[in-house]
C-alpha positions as CSV (number, residue, x, y, z in Angstrom):
1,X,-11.5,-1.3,22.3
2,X,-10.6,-1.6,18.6
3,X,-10.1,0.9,16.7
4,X,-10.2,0.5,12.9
5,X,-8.8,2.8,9.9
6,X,-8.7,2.4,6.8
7,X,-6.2,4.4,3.5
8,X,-7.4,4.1,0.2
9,X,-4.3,5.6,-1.2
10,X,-5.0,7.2,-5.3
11,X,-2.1,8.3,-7.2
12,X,-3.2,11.0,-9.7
13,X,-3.8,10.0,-12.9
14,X,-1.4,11.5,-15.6
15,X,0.4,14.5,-15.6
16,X,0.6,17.1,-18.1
17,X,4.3,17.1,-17.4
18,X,6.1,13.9,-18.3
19,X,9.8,12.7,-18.7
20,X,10.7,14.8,-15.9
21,X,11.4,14.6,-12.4
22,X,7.8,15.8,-11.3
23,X,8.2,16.5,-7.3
24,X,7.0,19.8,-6.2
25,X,6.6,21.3,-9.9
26,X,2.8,22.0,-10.1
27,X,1.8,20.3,-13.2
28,X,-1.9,20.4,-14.0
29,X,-3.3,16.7,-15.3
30,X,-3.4,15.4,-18.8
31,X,-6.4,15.3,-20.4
32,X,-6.3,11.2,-19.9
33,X,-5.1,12.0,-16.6
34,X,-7.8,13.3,-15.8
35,X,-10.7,10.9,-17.4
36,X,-8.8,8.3,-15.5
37,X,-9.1,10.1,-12.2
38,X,-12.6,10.7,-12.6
39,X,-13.6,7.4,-13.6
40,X,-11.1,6.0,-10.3
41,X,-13.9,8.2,-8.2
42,X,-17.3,7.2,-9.9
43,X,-17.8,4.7,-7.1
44,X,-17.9,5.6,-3.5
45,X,-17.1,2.1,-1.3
46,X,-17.8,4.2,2.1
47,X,-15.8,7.0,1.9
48,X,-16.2,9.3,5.2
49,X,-12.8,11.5,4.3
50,X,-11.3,13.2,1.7
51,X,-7.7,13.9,2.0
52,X,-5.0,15.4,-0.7
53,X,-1.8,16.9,-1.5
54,X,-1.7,20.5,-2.3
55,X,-0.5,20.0,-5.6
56,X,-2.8,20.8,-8.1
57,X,-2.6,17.3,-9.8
58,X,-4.1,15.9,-6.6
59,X,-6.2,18.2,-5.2
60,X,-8.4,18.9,-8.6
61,X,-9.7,15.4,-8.3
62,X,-10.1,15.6,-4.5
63,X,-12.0,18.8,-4.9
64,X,-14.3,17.0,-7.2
65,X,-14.9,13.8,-5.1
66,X,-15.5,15.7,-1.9
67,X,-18.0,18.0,-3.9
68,X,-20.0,14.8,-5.4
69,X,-20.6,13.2,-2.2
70,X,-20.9,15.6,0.4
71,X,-17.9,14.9,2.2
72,X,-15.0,17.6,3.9
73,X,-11.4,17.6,2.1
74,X,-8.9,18.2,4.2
75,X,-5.4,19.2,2.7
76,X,-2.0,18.5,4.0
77,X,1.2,19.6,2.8
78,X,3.0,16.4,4.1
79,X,1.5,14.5,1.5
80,X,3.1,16.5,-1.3
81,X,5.6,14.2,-3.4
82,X,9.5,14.2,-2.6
83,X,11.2,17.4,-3.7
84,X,13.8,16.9,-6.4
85,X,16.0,19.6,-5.6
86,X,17.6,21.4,-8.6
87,X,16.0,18.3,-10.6
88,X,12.8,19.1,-10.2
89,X,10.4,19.7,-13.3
90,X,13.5,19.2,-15.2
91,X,13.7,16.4,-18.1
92,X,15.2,13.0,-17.1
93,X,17.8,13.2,-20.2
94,X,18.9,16.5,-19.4
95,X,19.9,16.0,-16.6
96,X,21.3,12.2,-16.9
97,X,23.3,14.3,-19.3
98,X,24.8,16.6,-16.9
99,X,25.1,14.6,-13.9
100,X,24.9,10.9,-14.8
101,X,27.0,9.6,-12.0
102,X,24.8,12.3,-9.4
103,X,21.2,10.6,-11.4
104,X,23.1,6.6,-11.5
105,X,23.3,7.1,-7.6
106,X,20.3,8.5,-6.7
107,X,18.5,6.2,-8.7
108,X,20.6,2.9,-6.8
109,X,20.6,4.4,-3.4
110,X,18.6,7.4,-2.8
111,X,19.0,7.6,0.9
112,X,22.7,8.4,0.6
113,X,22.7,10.1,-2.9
114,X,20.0,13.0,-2.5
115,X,19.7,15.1,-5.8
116,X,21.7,19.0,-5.0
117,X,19.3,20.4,-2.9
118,X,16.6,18.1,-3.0
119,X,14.8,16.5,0.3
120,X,16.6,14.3,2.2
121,X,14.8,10.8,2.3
122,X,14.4,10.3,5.7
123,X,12.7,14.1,5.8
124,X,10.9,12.8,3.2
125,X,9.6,9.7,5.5
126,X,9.6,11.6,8.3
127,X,6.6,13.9,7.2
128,X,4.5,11.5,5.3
129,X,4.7,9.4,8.4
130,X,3.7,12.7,10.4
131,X,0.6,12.9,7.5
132,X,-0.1,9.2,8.6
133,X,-0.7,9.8,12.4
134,X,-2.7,12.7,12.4
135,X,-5.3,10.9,9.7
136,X,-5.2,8.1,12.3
137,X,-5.6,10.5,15.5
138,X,-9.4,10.9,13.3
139,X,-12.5,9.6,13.8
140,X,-13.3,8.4,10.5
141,X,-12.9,4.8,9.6
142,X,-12.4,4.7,5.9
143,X,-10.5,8.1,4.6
144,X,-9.9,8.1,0.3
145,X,-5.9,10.0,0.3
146,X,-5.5,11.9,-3.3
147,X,-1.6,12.0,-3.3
148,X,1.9,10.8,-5.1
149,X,3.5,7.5,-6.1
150,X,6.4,8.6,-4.1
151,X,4.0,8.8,-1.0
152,X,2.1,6.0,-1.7
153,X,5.8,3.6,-1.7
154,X,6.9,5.7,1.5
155,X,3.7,4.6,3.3
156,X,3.6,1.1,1.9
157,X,7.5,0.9,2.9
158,X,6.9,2.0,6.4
159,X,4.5,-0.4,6.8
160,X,6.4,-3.3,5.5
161,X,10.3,-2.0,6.6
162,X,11.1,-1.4,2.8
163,X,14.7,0.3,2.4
164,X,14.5,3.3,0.2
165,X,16.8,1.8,-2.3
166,X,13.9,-0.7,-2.8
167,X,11.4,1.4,-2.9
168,X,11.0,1.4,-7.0
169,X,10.2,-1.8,-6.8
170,X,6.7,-1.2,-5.6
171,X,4.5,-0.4,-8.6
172,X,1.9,2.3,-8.2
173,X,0.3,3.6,-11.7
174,X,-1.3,6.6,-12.2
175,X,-4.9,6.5,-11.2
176,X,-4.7,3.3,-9.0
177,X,-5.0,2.6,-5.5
178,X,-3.1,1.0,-2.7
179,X,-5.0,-0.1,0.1
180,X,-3.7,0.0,3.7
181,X,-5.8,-0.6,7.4
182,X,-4.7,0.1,10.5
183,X,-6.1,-1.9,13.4
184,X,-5.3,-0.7,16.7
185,X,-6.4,-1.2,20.2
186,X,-5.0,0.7,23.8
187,X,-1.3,-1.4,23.9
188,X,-1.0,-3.0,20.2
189,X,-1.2,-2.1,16.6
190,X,-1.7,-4.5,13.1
191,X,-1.1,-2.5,9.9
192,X,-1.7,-4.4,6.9
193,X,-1.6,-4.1,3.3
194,X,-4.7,-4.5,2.1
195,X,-4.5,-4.1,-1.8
196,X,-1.2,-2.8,-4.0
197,X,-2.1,-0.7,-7.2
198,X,-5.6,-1.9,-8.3
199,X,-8.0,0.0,-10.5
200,X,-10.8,0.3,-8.5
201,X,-11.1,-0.2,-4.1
202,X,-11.7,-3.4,-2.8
């Protein structure tokens, strides 16, 4: 028997906080930020599951959705965005003017070069790949994911067997969505992309 799931992945729309390495720093949205994500949830295309990070960027807008139609939220801390580390919440010139060699090769190889004390990529994948099977352990078929761009290009890279030094070359905006299915019966399984940062769900 087939079994059929579907992601429709939203990155939060725009952060109060910007020019800064924005990982686990809980930044409320901007007020664009969060017309966009409103307007990214008018429409429901068969929603069954809300799903978020616990980050308050995220799970405002997931609170709404789940509130407007009805439907149960379910929050997981997997699906929080990569932890910077000393970095984090700190301004990208301050600290490409302390450690511009440390920045240079975290930017050109982040697997090797992790920031002091920040998550080690393959943690990183590790969990949000973790967030991944239990959504798909579910019974619902079509589950709308509030979460991170960082998430959103680990997920995507899992699927298509993206290194993590190419990872920043898939383009996620705020308030967008990137659409993955999973198809899956008893002995095989076809992922596929379905859509890469569109305004509104296919």
């Amino acid at each position: 028997m087939l079994k059929s799931t579907q992601f429709d992945l939203l990155r939060h729309g725009e952060p109060e906080l910007k020019g800064v390495y924005l990982g686990h720093t809980d930044s409320e949205l901007s007020e664009q930020g969060m017309r966009d994500s409103l307007t990214a949830i008018e429409h429901n295309p068969g929603w069954d599951l809300v799903v978020s990070s616990p980050l308050q960027r995220c799970r405002y807008i997931a609170e709404t959705v789940s509130q407007r139609l009805g439907l149960n939220l379910l929050i997981l801390d997997q699906l929080q965005e990569y932890n910077f580390g000393e970095w984090d919440g700190q301004r990208f010139e301050a600290v490409y003017a302390q450690q511009s060699h440390l920045a240079d090769n975290f930017w050109l190889d982040p697997e090797a070069n992790p920031p002091p004390s920040g998550e080690l990529v393959a943690d990183f994948s590790s969990r949000v790949r973790a967030a991944k099977t239990q959504l798909l352990a579910r019974d619902e078929k079509r589950i709308l994911i509030v979460t991170h761009g960082g998430v959103i290009r680990a997920m995507v890279a899992d699927l298509l067997d993206i290194k993590p030094q190419y990872w920043g070359r898939i383009k996620v905006d705020y308030a967008y969505f990137t659409q993955l299915r999973f198809d899956a019966d008893l002995e095989h399984s076809w992922p596929q992309l379905i859509s890469s940062n569109v305004k509104s769900p296919i």
